[in-house]
RODO-2510 file (C-alpha; in nm, 4 decimals, decimal comma):
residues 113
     n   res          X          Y          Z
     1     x     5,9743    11,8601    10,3029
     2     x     5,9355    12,1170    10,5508
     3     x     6,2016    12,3455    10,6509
     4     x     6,3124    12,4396    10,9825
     5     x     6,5160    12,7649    11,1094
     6     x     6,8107    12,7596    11,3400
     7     x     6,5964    12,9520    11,5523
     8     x     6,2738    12,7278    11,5607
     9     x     6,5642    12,4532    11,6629
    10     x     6,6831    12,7114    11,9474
    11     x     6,3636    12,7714    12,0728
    12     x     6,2340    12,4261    12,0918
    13     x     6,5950    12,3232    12,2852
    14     x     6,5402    12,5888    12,5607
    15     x     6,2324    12,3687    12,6222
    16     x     6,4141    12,0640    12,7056
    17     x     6,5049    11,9197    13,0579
    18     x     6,9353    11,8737    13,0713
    19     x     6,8897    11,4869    13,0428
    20     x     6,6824    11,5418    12,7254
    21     x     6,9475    11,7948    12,6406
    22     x     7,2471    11,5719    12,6190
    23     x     7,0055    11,3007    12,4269
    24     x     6,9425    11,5514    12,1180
    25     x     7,3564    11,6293    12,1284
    26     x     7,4203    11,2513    12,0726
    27     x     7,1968    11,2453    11,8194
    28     x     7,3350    11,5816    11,6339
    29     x     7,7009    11,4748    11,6787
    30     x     7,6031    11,1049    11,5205
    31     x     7,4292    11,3209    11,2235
    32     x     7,7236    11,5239    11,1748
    33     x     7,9728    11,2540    11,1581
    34     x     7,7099    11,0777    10,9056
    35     x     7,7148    11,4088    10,6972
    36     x     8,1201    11,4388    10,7462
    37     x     8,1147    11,0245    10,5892
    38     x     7,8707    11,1026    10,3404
    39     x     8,1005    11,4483    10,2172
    40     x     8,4175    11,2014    10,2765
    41     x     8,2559    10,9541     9,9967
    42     x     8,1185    11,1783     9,7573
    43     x     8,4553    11,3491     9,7521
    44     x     8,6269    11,0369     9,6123
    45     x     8,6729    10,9024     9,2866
    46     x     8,7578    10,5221     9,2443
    47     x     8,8832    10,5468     9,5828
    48     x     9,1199    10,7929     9,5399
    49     x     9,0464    11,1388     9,7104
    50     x     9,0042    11,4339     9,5750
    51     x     9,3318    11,7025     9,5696
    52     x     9,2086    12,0375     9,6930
    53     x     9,5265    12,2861     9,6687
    54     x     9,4707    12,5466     9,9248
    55     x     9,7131    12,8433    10,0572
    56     x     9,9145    12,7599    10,3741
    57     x     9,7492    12,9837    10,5808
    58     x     9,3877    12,8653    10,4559
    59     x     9,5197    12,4920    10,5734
    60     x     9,6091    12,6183    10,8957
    61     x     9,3065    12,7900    10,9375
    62     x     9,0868    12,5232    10,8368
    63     x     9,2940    12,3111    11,0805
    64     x     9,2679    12,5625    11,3706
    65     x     8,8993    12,5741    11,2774
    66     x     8,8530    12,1610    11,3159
    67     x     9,0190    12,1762    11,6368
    68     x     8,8250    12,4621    11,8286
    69     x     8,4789    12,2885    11,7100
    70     x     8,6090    11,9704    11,8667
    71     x     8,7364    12,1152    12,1476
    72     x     8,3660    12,3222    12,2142
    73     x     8,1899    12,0096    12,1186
    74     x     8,4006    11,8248    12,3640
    75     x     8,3364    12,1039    12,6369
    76     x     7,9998    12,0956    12,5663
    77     x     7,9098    11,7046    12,6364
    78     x     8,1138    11,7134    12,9169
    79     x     7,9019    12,0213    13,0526
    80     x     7,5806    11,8421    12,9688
    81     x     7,7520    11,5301    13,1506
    82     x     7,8123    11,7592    13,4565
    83     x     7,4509    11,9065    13,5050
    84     x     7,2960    11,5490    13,4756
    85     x     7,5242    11,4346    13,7344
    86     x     7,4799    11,7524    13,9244
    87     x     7,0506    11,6916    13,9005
    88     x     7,0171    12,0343    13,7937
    89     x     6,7264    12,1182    13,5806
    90     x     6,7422    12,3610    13,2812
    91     x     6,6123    12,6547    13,5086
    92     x     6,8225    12,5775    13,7950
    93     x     7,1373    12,5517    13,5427
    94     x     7,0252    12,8905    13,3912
    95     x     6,9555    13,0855    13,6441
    96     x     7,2965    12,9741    13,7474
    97     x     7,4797    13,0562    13,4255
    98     x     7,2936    13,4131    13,4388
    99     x     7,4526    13,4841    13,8392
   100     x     7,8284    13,3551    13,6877
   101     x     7,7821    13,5800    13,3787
   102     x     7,6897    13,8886    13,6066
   103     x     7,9745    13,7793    13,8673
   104     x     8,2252    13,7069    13,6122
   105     x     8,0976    14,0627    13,4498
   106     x     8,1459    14,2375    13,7881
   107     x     8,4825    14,0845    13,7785
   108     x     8,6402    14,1966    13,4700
   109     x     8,4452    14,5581    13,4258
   110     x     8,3356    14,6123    13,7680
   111     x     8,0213    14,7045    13,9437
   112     x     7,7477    14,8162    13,6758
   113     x     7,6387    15,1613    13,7939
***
């Protein structure tokens, strides 16, 4: 089986149209919920789960860690929603991003010299 980086994956994505974009985050999000049911069932034993004793503050983090990747996964289909409805193309919607990064820049440092 070949193997394939992060990177290569990165790379090939910047390629994409934003329609084609939110297509291949479908598709990732239905993998990783696969991969999340698959974990889920190879975790159990006769139906019972698995007890996994952790610190407090490991649960909480593991909770707080759950929730921000939901929330950014949540952010980022709506965002992909938005520049379809929007028509934008993935140049027009980076070239975008790049003037709000320098603006928003501008705004919290000030002028670059």
């Amino acid at each position: 089986m070949q193997t394939v980086t992060i990177d290569q994956i990165t790379e090939s994505l910047r390629k994409l149209p934003a329609d084609k974009l939110i297509v291949v985050y479908d598709f990732i999000s239905y993998l990783a919920a696969r991969e999340t049911e698959q974990l889920l069932r190879e975790t159990t034993r006769g139906g019972a789960p698995i007890v996994v004793l952790l610190p407090m503050v490991e649960y909480e983090r593991l909770v707080a860690y759950h929730r921000r990747k939901a929330a950014f996964h949540d952010f980022a289909r709506n965002l992909g929603r938005e520049v379809e409805k929007r028509g934008l193309s993935e140049e027009e919607f980076m070239t975008d991003l790049e003037q709000t990064k320098r603006e928003v820049f501008a705004e919290q440092y000030g002028r670059p010299a």
